[in-house]
HTML snippet that shows the backbone in 3Dmol.js (N, CA, C, O; Angstrom):
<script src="https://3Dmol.org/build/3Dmol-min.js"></script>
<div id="view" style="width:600px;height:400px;position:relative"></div>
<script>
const pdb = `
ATOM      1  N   UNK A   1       3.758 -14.421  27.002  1.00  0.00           N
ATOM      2  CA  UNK A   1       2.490 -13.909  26.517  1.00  0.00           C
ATOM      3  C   UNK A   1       2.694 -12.885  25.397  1.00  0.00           C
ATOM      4  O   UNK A   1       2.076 -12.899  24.332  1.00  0.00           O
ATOM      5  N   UNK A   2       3.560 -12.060  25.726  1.00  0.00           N
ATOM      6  CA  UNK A   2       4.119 -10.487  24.437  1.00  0.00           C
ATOM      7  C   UNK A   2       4.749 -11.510  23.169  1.00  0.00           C
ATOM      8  O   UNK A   2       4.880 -11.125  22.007  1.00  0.00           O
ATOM      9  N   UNK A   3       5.107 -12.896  23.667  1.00  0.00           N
ATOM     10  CA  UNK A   3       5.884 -13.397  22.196  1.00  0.00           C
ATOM     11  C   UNK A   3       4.437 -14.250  21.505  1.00  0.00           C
ATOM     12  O   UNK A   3       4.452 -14.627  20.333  1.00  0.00           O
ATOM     13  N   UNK A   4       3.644 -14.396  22.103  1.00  0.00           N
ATOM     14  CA  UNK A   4       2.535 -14.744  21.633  1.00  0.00           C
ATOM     15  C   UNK A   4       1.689 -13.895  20.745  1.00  0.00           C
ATOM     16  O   UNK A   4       1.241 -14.255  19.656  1.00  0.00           O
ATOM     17  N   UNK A   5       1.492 -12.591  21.383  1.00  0.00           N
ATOM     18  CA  UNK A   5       1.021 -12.246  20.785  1.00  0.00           C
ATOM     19  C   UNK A   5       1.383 -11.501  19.604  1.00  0.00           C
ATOM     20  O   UNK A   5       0.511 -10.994  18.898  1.00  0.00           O
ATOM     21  N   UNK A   6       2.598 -11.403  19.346  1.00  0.00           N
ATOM     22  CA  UNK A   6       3.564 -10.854  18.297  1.00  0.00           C
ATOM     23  C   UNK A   6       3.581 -11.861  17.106  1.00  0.00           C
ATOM     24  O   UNK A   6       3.598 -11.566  15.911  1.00  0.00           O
ATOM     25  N   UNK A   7       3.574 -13.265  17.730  1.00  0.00           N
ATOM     26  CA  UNK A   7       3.058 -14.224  16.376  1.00  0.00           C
ATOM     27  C   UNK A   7       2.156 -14.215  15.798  1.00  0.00           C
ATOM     28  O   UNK A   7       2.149 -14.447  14.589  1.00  0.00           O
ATOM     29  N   UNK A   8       1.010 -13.916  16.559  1.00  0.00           N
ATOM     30  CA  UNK A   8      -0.302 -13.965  16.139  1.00  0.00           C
ATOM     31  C   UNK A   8      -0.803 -12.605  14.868  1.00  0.00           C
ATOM     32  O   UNK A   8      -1.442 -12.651  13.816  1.00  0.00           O
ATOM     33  N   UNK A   9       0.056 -11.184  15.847  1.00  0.00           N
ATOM     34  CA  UNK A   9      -0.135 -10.053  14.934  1.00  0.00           C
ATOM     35  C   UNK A   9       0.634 -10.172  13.275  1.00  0.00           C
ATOM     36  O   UNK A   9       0.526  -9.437  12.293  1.00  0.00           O
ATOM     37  N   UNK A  10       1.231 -11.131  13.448  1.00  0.00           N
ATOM     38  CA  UNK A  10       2.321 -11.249  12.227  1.00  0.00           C
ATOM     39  C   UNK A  10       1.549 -12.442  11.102  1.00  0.00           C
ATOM     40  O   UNK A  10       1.538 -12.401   9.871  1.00  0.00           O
ATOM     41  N   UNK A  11       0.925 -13.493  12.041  1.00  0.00           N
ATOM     42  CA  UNK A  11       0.125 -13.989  11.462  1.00  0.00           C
ATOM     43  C   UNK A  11      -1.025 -13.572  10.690  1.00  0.00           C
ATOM     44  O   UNK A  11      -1.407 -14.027   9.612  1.00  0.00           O
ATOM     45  N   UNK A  12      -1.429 -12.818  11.257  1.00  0.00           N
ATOM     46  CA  UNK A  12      -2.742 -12.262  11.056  1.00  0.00           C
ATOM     47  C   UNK A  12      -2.750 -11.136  10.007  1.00  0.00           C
ATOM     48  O   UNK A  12      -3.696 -10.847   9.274  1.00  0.00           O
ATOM     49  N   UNK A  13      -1.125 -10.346  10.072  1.00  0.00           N
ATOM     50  CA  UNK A  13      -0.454  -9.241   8.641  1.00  0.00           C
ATOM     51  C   UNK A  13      -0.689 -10.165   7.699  1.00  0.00           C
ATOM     52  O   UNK A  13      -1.435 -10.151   6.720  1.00  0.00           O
ATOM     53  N   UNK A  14       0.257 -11.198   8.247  1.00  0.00           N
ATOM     54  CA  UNK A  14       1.035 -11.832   6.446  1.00  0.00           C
ATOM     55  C   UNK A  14      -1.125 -13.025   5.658  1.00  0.00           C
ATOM     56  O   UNK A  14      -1.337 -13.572   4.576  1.00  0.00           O
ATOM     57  N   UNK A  15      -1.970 -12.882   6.778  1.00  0.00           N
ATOM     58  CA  UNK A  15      -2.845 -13.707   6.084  1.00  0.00           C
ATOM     59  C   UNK A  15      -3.701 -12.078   5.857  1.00  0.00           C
ATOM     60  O   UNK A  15      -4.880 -12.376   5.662  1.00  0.00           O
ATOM     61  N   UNK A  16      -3.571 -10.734   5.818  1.00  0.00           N
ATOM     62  CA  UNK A  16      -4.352  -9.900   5.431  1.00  0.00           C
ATOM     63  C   UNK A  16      -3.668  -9.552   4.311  1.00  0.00           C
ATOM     64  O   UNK A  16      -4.534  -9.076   3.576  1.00  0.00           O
ATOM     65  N   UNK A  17      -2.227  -9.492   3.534  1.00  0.00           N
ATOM     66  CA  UNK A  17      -1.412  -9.222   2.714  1.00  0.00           C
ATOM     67  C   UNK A  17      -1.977  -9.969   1.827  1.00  0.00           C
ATOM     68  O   UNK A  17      -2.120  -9.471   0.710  1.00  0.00           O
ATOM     69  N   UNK A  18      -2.444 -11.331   2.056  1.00  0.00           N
ATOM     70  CA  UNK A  18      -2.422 -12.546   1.302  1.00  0.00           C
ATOM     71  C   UNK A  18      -3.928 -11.984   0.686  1.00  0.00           C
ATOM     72  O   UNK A  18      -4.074 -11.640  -0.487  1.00  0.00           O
ATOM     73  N   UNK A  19      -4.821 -11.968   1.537  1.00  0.00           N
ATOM     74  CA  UNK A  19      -6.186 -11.463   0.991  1.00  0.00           C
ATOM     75  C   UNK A  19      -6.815 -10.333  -0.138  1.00  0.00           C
ATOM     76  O   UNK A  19      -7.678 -10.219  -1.008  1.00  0.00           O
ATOM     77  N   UNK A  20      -5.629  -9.528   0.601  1.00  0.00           N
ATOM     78  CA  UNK A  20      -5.965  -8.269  -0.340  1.00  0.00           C
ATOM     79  C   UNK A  20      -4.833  -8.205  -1.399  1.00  0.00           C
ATOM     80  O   UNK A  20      -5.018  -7.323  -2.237  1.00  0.00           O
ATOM     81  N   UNK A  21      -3.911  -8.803  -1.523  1.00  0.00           N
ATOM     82  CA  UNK A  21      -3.178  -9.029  -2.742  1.00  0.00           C
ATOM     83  C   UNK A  21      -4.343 -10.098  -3.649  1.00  0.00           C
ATOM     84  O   UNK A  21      -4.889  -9.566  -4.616  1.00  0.00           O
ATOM     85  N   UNK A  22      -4.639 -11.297  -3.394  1.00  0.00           N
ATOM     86  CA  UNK A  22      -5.820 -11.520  -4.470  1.00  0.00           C
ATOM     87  C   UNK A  22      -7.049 -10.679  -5.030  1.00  0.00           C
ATOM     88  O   UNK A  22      -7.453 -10.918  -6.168  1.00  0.00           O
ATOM     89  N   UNK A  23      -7.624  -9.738  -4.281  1.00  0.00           N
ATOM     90  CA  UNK A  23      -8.762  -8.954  -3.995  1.00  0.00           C
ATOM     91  C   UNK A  23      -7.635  -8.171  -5.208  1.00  0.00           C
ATOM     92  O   UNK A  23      -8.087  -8.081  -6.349  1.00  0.00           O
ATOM     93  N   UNK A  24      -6.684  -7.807  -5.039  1.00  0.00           N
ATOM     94  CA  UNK A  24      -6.486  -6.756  -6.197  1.00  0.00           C
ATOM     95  C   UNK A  24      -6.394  -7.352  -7.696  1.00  0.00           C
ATOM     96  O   UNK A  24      -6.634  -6.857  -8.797  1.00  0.00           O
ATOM     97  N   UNK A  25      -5.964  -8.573  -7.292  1.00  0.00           N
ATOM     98  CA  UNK A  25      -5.763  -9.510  -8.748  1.00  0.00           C
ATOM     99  C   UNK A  25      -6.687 -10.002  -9.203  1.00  0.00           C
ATOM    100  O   UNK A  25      -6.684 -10.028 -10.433  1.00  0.00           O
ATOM    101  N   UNK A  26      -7.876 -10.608  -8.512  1.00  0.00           N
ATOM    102  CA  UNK A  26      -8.859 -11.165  -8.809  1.00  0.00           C
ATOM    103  C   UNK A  26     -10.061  -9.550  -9.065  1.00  0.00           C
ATOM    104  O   UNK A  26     -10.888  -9.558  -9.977  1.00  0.00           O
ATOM    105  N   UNK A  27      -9.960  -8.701  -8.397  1.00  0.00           N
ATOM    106  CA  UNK A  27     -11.071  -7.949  -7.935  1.00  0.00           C
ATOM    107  C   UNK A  27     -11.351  -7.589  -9.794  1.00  0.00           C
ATOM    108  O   UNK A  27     -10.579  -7.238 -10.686  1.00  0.00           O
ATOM    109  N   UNK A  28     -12.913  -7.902  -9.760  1.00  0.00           N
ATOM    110  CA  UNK A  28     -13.504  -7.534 -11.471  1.00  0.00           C
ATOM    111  C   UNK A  28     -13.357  -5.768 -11.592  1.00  0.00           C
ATOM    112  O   UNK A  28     -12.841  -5.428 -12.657  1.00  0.00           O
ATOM    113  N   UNK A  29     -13.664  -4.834 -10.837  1.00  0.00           N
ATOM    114  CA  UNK A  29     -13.942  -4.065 -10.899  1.00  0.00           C
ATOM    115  C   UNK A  29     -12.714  -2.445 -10.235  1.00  0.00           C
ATOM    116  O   UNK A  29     -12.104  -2.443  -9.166  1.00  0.00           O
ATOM    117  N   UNK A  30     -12.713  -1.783 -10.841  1.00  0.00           N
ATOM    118  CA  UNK A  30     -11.273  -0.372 -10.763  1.00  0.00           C
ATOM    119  C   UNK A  30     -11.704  -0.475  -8.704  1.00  0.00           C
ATOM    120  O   UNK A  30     -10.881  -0.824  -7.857  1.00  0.00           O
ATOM    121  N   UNK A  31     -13.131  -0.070  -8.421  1.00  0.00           N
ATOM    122  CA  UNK A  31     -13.654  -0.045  -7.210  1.00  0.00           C
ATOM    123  C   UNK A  31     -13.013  -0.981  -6.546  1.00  0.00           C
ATOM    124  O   UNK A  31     -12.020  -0.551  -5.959  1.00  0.00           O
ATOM    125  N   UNK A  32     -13.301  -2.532  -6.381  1.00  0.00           N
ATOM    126  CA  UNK A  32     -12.207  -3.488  -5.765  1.00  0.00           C
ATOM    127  C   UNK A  32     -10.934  -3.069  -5.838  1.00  0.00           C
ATOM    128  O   UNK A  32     -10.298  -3.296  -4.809  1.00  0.00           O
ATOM    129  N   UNK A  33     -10.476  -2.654  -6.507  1.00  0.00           N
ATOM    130  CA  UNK A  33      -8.975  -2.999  -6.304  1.00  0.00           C
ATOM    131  C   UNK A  33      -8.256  -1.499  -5.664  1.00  0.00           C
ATOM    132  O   UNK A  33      -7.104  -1.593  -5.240  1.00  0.00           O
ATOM    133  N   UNK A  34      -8.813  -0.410  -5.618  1.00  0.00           N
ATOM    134  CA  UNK A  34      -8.622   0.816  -4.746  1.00  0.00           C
ATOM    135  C   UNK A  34      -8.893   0.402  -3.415  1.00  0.00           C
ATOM    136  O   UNK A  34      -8.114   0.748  -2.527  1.00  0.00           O
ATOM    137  N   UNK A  35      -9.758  -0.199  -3.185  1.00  0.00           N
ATOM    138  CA  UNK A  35     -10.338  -0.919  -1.722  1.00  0.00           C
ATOM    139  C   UNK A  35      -8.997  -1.844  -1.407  1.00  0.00           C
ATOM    140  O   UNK A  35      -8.458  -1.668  -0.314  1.00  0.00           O
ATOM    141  N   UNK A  36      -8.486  -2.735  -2.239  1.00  0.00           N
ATOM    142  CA  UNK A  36      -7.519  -3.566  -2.159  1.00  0.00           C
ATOM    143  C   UNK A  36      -6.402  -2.514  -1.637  1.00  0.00           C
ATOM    144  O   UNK A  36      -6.082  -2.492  -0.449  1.00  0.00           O
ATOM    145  N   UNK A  37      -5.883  -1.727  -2.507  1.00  0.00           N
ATOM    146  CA  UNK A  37      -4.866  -1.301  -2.153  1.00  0.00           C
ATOM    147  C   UNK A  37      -5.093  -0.289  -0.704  1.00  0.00           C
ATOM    148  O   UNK A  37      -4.111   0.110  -0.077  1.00  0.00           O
ATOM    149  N   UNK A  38      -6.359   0.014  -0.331  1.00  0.00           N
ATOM    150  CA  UNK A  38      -6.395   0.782   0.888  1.00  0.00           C
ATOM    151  C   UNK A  38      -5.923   0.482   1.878  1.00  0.00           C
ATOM    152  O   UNK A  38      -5.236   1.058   2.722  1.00  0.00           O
ATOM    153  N   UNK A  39      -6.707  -1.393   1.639  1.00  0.00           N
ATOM    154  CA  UNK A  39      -6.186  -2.407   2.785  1.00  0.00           C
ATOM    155  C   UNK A  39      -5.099  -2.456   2.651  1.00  0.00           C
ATOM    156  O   UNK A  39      -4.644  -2.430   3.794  1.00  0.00           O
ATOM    157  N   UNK A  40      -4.218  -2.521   1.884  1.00  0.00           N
ATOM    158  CA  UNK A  40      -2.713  -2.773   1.844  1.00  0.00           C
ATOM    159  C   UNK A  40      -1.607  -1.513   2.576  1.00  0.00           C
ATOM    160  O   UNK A  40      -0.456  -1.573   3.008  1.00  0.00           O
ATOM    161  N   UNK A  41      -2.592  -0.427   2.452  1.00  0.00           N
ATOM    162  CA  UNK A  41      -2.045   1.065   2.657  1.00  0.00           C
ATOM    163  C   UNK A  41      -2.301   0.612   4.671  1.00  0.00           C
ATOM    164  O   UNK A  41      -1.395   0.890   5.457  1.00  0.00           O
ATOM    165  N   UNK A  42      -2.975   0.264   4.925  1.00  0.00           N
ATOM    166  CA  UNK A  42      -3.430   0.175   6.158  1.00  0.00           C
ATOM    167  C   UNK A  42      -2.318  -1.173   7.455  1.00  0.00           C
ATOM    168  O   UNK A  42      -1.711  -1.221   8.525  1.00  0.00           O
ATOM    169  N   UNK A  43      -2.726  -1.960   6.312  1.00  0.00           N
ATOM    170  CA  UNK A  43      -1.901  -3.187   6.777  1.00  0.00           C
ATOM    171  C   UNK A  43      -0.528  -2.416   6.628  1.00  0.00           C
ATOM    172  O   UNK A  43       0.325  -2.868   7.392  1.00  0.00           O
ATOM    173  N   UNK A  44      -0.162  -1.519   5.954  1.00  0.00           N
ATOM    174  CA  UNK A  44       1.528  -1.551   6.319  1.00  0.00           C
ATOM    175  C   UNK A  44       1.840  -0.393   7.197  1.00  0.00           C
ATOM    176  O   UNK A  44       2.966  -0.142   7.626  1.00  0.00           O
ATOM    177  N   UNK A  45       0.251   0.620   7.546  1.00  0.00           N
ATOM    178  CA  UNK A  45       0.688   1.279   8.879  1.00  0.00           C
ATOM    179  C   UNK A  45       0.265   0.283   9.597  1.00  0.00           C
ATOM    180  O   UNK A  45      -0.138   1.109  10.416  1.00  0.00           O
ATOM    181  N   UNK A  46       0.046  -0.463   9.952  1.00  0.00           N
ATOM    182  CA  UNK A  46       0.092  -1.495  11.335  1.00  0.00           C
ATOM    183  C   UNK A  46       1.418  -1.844  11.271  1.00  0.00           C
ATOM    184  O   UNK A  46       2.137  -1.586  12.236  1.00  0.00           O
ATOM    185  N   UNK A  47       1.919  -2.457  10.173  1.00  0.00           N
ATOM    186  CA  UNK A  47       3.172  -3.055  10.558  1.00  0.00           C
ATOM    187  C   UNK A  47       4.112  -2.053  10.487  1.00  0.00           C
ATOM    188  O   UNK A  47       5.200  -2.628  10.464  1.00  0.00           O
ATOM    189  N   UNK A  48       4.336  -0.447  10.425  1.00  0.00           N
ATOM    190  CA  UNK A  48       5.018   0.547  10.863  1.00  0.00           C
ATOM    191  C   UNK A  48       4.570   0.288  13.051  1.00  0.00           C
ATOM    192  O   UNK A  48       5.174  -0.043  14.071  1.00  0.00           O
ATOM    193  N   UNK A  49       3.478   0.627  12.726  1.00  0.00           N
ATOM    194  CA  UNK A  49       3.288   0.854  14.324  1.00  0.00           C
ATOM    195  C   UNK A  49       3.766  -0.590  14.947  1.00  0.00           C
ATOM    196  O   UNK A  49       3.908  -0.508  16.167  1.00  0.00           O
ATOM    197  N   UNK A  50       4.028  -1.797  14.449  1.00  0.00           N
ATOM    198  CA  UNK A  50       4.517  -3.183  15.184  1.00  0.00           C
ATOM    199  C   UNK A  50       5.964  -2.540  15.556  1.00  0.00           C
ATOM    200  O   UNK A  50       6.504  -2.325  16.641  1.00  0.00           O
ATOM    201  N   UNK A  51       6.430  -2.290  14.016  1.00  0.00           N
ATOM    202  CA  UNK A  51       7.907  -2.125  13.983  1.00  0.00           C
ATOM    203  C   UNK A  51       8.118  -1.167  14.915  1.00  0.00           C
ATOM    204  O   UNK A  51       9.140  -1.397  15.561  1.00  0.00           O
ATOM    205  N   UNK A  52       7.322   0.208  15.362  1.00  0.00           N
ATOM    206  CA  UNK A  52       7.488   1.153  16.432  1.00  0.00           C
ATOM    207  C   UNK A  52       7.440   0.331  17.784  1.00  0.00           C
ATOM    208  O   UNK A  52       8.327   0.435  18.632  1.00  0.00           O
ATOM    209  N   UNK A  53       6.509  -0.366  17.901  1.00  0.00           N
ATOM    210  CA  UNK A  53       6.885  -0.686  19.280  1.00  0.00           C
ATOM    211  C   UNK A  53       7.284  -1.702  19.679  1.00  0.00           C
ATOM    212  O   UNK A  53       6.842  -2.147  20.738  1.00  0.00           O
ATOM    213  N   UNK A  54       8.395  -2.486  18.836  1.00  0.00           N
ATOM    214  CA  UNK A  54       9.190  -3.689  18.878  1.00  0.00           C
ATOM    215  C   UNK A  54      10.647  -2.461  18.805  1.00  0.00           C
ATOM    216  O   UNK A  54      11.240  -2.455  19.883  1.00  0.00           O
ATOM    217  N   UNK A  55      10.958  -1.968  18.273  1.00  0.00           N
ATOM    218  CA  UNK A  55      12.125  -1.196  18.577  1.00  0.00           C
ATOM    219  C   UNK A  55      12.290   0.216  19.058  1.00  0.00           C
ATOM    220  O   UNK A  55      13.147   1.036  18.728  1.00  0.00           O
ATOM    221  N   UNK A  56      11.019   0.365  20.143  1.00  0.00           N
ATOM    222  CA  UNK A  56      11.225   1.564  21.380  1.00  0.00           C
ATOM    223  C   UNK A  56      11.064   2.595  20.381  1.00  0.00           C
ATOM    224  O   UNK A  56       9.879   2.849  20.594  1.00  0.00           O
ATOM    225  N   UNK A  57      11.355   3.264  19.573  1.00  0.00           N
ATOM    226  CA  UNK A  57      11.165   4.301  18.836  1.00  0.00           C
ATOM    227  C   UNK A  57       9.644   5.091  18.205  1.00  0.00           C
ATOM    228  O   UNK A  57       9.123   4.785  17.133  1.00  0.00           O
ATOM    229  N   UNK A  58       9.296   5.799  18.843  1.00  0.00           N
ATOM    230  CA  UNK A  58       7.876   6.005  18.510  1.00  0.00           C
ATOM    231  C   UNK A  58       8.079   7.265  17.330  1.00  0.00           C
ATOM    232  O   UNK A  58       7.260   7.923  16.687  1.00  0.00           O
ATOM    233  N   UNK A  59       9.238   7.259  17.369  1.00  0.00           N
ATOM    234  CA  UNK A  59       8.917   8.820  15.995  1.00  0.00           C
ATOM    235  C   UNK A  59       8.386   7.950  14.543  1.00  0.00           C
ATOM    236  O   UNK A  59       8.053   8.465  13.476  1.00  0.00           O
ATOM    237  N   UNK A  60       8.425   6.542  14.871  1.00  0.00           N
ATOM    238  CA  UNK A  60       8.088   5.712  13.491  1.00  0.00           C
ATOM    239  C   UNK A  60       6.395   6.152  13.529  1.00  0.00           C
ATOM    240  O   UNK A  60       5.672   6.434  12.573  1.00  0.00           O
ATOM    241  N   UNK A  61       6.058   6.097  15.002  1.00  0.00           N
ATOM    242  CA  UNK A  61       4.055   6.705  15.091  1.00  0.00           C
ATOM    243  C   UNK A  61       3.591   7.365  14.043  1.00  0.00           C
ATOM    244  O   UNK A  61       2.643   7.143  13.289  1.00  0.00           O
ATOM    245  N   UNK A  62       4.856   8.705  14.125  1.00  0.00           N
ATOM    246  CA  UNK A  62       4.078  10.030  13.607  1.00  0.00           C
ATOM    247  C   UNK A  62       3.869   9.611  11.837  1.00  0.00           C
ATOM    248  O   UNK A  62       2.898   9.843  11.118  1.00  0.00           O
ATOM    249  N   UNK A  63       5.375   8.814  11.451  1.00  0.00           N
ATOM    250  CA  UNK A  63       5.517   8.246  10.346  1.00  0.00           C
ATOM    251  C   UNK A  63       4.280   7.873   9.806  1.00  0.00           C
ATOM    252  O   UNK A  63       3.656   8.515   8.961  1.00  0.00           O
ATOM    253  N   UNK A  64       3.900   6.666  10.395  1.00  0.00           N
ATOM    254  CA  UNK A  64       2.346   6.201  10.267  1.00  0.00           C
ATOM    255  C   UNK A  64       1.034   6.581  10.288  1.00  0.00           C
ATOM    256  O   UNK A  64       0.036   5.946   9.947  1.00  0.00           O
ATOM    257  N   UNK A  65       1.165   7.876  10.799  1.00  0.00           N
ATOM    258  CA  UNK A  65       0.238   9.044  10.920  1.00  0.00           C
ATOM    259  C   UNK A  65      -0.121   9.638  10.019  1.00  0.00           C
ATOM    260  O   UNK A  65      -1.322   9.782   9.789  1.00  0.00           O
ATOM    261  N   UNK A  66       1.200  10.344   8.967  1.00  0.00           N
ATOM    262  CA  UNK A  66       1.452  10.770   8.501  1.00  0.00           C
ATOM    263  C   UNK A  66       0.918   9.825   6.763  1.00  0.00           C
ATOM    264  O   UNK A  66       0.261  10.219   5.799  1.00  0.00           O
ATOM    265  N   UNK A  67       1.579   8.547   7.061  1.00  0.00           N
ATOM    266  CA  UNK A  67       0.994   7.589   5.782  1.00  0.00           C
ATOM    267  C   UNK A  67      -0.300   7.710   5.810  1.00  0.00           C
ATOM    268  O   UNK A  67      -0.866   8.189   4.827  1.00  0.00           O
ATOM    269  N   UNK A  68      -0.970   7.339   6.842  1.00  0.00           N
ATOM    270  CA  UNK A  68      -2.280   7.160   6.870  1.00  0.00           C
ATOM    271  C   UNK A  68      -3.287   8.515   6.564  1.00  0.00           C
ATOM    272  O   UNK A  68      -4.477   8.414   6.266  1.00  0.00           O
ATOM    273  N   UNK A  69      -2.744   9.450   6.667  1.00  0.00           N
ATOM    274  CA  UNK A  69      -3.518  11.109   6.379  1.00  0.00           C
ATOM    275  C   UNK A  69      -3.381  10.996   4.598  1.00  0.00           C
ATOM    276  O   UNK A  69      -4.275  11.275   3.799  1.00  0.00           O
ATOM    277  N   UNK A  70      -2.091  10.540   4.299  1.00  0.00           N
ATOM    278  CA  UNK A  70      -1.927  11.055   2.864  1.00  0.00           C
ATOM    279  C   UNK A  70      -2.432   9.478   2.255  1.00  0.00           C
ATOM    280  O   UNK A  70      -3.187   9.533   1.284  1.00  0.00           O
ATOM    281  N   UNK A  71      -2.189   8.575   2.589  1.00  0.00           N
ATOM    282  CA  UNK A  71      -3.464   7.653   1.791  1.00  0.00           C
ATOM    283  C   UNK A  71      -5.439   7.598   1.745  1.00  0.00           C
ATOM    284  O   UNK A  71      -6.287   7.198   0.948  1.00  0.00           O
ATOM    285  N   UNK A  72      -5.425   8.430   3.468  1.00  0.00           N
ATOM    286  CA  UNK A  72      -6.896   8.897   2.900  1.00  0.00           C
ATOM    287  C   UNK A  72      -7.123   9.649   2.064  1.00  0.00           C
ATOM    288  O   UNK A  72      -8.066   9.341   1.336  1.00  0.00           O
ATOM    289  N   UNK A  73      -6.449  10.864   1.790  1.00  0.00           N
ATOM    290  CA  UNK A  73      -6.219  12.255   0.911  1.00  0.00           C
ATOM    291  C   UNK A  73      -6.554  11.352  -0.827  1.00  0.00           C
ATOM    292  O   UNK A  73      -7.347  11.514  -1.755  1.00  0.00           O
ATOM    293  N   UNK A  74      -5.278  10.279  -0.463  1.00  0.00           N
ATOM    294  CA  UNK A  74      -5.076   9.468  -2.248  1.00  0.00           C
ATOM    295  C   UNK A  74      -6.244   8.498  -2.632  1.00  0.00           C
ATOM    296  O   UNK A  74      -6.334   7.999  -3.754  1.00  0.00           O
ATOM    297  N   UNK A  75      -7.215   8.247  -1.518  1.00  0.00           N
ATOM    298  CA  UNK A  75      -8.396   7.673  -1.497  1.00  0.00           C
ATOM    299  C   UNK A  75      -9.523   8.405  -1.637  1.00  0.00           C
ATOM    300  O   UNK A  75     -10.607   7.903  -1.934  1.00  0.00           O
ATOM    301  N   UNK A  76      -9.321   9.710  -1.418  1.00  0.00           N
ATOM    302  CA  UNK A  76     -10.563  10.232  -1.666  1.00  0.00           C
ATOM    303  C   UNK A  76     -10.677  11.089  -3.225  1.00  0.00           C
ATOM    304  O   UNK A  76     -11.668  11.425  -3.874  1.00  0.00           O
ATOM    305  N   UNK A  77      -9.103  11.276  -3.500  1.00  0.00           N
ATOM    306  CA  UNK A  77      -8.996  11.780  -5.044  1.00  0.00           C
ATOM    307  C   UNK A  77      -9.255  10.732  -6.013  1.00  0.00           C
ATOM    308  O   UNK A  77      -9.517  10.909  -7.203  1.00  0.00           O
ATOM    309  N   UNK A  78      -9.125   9.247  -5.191  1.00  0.00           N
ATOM    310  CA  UNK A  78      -9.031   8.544  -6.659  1.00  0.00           C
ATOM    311  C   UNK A  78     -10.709   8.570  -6.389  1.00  0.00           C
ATOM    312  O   UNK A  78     -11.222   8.639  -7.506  1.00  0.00           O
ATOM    313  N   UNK A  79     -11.731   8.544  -5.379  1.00  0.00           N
ATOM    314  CA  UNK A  79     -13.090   8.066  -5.403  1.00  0.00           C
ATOM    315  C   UNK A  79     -14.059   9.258  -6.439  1.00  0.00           C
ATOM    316  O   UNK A  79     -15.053   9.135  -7.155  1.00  0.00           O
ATOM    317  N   UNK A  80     -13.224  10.331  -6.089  1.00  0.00           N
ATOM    318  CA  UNK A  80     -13.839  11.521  -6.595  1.00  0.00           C
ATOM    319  C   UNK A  80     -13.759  11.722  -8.458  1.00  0.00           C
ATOM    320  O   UNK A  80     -14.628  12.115  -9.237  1.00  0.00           O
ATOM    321  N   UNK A  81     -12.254  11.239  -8.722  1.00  0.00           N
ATOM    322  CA  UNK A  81     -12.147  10.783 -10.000  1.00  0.00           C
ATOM    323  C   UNK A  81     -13.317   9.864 -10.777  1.00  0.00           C
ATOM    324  O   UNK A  81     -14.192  10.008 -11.630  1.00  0.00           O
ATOM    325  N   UNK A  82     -12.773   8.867  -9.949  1.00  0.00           N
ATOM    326  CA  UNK A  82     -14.245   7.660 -10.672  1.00  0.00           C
ATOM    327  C   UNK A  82     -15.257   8.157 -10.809  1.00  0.00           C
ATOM    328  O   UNK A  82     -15.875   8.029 -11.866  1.00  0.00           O
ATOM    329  N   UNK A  83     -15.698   8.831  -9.839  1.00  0.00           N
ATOM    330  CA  UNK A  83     -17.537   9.332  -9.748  1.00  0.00           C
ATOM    331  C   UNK A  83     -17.547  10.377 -10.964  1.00  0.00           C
ATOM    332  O   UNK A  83     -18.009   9.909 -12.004  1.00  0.00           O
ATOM    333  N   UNK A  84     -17.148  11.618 -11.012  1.00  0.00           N
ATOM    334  CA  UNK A  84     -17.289  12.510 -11.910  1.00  0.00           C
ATOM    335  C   UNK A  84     -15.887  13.252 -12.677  1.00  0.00           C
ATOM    336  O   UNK A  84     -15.842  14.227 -13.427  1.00  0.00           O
ATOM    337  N   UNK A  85     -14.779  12.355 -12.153  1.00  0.00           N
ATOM    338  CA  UNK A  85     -13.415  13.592 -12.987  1.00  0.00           C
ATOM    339  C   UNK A  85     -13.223  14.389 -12.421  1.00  0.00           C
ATOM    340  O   UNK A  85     -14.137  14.812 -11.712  1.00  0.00           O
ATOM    341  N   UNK A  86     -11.687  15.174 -12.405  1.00  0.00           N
ATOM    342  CA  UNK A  86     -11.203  15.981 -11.715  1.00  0.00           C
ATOM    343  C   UNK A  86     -11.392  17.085 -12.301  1.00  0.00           C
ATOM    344  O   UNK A  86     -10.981  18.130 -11.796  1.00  0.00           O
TER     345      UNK A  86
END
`;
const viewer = $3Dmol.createViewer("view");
viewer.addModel(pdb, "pdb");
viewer.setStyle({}, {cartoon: {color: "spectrum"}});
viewer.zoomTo();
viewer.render();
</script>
């Protein structure tokens, strides 16, 4: 059942990688493609937290914690940019 569902989560990375890598290539607009890369920022703390708990080591967590604080931080400077400049 755990090897099942480890295919599925891997499945389900590599077809969200796939999505939002077009979304950045295709996306018409600066807005799409910050969104693109958020998802991408996101999708690779999931696959930090897979990699944490496929090899027992949870200090990779804080790692991912840590990505995820400073890509909201880099998401909200770039939104604030667009709207009015720093």
């Amino acid at each position: 059942m755990a090897d099942t569902l480890l295919i599925m989560s891997v499945v389900l990375i590599f077809f969200g990688i796939l999505f939002s890598m077009a979304r950045l290539v295709i996306g018409r607009t600066v807005v799409d493609r910050v969104v693109a890369i958020d998802i991408l920022t996101v999708i690779t703390i999931s696959i930090i937290g897979l990699y944490a708990h496929l090899s027992g080591r949870f200090i990779y967590v804080d790692v991912a914690l840590v990505y995820g604080v400073l890509s909201f931080l880099a998401v909200l400077a770039i939104a604030r940019y667009l709207e009015r400049g720093l």
